[in-house]
PyMOL Python script that loads the backbone (N, CA, C, O; Angstrom):
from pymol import cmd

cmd.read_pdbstr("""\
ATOM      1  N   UNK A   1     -30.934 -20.885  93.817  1.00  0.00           N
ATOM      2  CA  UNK A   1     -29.923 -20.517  94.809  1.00  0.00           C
ATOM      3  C   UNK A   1     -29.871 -19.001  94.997  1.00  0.00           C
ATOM      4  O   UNK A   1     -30.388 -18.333  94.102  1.00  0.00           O
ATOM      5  N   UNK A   2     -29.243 -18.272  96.184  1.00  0.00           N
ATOM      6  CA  UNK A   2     -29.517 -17.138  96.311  1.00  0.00           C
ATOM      7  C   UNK A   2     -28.176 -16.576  95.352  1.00  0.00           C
ATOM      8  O   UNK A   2     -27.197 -17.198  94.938  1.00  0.00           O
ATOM      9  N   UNK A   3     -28.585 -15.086  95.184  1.00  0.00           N
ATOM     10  CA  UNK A   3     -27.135 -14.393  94.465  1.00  0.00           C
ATOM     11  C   UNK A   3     -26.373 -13.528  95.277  1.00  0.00           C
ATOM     12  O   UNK A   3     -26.887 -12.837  96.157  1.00  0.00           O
ATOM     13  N   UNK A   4     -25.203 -13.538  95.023  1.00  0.00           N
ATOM     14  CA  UNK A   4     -24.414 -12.626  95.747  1.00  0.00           C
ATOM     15  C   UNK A   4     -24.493 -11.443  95.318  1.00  0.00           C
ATOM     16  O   UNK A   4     -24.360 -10.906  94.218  1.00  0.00           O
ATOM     17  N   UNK A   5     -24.859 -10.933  96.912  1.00  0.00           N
ATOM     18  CA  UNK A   5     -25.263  -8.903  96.668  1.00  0.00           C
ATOM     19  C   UNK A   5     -24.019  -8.820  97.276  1.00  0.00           C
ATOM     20  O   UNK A   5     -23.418  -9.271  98.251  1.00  0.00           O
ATOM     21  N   UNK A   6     -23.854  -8.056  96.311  1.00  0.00           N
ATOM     22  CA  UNK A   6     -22.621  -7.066  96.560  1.00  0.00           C
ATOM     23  C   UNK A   6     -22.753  -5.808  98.285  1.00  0.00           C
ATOM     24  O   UNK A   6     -23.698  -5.898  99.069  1.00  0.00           O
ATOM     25  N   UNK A   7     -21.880  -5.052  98.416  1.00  0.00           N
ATOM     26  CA  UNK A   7     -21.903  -4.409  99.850  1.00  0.00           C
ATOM     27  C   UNK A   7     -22.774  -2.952  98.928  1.00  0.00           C
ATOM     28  O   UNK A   7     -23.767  -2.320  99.287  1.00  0.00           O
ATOM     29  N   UNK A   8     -22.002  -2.811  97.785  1.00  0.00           N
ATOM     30  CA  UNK A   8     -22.916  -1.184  97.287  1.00  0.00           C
ATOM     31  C   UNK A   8     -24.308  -1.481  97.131  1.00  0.00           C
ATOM     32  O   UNK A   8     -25.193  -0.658  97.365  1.00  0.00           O
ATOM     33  N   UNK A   9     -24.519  -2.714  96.715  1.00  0.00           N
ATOM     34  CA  UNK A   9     -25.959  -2.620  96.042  1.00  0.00           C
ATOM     35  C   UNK A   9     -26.967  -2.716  97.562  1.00  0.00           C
ATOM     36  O   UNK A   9     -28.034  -2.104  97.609  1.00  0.00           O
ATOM     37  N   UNK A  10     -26.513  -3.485  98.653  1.00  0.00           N
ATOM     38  CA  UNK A  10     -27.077  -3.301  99.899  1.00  0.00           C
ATOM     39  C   UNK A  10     -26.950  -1.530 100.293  1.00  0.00           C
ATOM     40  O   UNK A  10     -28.079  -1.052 100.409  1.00  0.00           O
ATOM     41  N   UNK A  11     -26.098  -0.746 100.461  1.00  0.00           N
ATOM     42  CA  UNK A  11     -26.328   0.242 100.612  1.00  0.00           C
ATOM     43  C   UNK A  11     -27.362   1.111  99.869  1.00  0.00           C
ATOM     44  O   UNK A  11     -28.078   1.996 100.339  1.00  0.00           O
ATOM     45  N   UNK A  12     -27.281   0.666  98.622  1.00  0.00           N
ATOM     46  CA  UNK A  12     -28.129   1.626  97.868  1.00  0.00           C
ATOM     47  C   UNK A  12     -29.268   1.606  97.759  1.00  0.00           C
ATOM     48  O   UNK A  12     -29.936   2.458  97.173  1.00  0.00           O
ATOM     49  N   UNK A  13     -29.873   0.160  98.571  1.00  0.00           N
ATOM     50  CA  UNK A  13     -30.869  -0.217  99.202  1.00  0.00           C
ATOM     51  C   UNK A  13     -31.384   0.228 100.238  1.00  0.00           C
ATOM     52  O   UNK A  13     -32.521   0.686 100.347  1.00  0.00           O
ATOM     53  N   UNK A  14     -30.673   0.130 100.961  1.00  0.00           N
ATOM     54  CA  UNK A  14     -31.060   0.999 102.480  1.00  0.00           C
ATOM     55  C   UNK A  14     -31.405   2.306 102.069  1.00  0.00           C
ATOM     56  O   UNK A  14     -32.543   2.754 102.205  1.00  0.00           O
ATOM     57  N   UNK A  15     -30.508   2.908 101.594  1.00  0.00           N
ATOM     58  CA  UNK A  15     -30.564   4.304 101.187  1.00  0.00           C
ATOM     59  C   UNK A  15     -31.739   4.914 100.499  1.00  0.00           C
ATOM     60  O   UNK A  15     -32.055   6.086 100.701  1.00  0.00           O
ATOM     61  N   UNK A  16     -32.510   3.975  99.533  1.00  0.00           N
ATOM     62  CA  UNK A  16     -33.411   4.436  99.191  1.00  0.00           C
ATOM     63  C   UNK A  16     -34.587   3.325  99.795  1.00  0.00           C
ATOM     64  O   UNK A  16     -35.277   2.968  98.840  1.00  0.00           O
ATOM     65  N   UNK A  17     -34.915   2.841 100.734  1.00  0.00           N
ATOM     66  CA  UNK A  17     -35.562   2.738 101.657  1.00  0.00           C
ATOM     67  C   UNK A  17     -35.899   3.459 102.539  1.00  0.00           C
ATOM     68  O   UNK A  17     -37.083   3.679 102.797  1.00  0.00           O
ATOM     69  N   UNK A  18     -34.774   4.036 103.259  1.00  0.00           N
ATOM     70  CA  UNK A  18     -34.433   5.115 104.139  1.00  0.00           C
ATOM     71  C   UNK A  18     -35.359   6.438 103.491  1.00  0.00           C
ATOM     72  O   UNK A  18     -36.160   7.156 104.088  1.00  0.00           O
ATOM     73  N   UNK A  19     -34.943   6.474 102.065  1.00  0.00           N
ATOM     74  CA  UNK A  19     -35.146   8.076 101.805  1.00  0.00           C
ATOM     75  C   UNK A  19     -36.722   8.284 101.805  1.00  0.00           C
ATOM     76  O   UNK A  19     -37.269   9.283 102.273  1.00  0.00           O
ATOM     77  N   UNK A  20     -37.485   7.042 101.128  1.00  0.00           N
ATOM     78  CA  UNK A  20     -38.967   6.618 100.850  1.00  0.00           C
ATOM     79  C   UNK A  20     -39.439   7.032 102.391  1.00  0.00           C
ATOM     80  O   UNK A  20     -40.287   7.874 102.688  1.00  0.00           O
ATOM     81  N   UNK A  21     -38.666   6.221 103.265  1.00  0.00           N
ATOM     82  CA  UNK A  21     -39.435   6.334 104.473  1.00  0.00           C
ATOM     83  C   UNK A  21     -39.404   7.764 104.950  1.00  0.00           C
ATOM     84  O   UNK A  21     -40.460   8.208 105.400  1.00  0.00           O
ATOM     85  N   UNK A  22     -38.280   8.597 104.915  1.00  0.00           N
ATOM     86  CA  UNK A  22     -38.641   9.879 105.294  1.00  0.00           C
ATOM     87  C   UNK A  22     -39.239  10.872 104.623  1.00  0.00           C
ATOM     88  O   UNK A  22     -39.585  11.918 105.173  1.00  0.00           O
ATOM     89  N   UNK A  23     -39.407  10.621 103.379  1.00  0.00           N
ATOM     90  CA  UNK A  23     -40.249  11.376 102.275  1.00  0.00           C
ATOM     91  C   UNK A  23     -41.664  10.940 102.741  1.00  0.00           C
ATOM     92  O   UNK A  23     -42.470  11.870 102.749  1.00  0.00           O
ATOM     93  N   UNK A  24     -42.210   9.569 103.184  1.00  0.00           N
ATOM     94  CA  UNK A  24     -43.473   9.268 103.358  1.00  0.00           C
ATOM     95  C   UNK A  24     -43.735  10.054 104.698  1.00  0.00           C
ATOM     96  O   UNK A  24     -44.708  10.807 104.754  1.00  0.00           O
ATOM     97  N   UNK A  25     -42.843   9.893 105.846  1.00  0.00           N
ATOM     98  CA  UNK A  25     -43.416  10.798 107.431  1.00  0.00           C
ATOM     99  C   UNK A  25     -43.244  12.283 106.876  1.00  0.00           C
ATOM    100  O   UNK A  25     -43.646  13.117 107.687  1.00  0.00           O
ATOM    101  N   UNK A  26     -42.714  12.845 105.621  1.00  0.00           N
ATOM    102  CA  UNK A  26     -42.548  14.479 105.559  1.00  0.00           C
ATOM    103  C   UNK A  26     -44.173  14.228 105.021  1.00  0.00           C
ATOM    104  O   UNK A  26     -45.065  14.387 105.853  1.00  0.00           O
ATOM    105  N   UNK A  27     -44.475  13.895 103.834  1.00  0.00           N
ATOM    106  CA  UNK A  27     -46.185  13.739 103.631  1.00  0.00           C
ATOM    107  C   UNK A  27     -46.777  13.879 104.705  1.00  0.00           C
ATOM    108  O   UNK A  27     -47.325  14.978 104.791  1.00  0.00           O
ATOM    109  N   UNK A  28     -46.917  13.131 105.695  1.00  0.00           N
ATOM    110  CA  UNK A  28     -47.846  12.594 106.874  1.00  0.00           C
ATOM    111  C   UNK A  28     -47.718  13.893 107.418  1.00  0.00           C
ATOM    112  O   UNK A  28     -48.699  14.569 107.729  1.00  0.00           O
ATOM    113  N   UNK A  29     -46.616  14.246 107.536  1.00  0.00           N
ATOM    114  CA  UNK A  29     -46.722  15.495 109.126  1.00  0.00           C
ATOM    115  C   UNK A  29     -47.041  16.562 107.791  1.00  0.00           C
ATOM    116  O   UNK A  29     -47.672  17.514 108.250  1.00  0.00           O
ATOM    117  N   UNK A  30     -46.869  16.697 106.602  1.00  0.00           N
ATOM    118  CA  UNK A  30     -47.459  18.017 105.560  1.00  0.00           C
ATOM    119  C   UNK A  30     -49.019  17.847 105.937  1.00  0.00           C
ATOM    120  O   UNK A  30     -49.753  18.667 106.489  1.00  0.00           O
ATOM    121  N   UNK A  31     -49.391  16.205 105.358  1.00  0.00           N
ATOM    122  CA  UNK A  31     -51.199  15.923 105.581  1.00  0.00           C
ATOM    123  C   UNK A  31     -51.832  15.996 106.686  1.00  0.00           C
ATOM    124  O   UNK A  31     -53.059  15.908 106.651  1.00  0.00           O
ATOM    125  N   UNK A  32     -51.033  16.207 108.159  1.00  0.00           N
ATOM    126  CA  UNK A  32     -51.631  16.683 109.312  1.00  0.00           C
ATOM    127  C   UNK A  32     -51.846  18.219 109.315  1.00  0.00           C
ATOM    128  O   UNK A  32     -52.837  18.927 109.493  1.00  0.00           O
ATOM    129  N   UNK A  33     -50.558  18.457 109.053  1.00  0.00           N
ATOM    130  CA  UNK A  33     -50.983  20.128 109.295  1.00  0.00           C
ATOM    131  C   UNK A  33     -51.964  20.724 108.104  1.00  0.00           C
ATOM    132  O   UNK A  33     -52.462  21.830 108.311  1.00  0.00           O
ATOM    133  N   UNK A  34     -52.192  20.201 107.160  1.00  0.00           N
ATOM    134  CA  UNK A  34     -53.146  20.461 106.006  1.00  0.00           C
ATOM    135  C   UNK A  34     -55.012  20.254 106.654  1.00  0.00           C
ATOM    136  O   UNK A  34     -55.988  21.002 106.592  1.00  0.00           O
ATOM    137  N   UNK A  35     -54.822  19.021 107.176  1.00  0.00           N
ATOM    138  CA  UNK A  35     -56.267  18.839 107.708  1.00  0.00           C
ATOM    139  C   UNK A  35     -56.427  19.455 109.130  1.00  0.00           C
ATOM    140  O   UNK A  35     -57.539  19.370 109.652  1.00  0.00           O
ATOM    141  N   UNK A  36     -55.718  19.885 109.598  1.00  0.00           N
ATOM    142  CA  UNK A  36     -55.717  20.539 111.290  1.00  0.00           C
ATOM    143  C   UNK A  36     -55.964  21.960 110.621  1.00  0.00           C
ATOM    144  O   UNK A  36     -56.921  22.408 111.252  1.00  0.00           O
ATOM    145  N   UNK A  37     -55.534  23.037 109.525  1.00  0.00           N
ATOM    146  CA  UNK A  37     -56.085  24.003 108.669  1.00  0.00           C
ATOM    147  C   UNK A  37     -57.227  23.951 108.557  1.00  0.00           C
ATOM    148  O   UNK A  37     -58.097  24.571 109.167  1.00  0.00           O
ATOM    149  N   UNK A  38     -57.318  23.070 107.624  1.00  0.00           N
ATOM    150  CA  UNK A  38     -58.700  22.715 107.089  1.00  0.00           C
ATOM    151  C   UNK A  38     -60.241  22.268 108.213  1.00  0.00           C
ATOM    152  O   UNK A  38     -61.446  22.454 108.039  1.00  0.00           O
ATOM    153  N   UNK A  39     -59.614  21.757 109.116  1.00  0.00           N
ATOM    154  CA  UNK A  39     -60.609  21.860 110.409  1.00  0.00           C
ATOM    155  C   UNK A  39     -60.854  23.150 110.941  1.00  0.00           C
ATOM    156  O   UNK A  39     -61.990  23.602 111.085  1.00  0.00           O
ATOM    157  N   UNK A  40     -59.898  23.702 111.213  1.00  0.00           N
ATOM    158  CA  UNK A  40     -59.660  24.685 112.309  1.00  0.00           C
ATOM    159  C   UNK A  40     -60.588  26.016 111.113  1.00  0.00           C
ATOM    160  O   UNK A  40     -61.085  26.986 111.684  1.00  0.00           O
ATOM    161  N   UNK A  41     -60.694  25.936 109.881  1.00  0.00           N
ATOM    162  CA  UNK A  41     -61.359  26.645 109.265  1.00  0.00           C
ATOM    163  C   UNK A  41     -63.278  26.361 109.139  1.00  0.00           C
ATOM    164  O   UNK A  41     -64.218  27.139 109.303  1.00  0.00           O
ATOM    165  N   UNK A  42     -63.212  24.621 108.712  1.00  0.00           N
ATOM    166  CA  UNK A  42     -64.377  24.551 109.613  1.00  0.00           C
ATOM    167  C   UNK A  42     -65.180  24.674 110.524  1.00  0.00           C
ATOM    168  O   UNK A  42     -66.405  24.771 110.440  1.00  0.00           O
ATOM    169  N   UNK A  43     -64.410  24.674 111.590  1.00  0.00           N
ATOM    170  CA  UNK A  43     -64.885  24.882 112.775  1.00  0.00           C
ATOM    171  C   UNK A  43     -65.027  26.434 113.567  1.00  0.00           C
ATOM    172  O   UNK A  43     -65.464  26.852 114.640  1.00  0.00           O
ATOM    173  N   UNK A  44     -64.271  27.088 112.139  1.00  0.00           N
ATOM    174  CA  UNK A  44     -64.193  28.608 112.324  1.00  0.00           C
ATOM    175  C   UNK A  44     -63.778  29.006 113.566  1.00  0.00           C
ATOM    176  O   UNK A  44     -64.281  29.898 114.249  1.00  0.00           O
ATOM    177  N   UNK A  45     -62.700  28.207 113.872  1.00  0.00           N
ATOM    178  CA  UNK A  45     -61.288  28.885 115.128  1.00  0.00           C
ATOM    179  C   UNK A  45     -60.894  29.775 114.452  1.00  0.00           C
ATOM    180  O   UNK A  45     -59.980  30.495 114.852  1.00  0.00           O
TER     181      UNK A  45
END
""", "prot")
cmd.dss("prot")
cmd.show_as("cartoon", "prot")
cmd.util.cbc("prot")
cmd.orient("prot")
């Protein structure tokens, strides 16, 4: 049978769902501008 979640423990869920997900797009847009460097040095722009 399912268990009863409480209303905090759903928040504290979201919340660190939420936080994962914006910690993972701050990576992504860090690892773009890292390899757009790293090209732009290759390519000796």
């Amino acid at each position: 049978m399912y268990k009863f979640v409480r209303c905090e423990d759903l928040l504290k869920l979201s919340f660190k769902i939420s936080c994962s997900i914006s910690l993972f797009c701050l990576y992504l847009m860090q690892a773009r501008s890292i390899m757009e460097r790293y090209l732009q040095v290759l390519l000796g722009v």
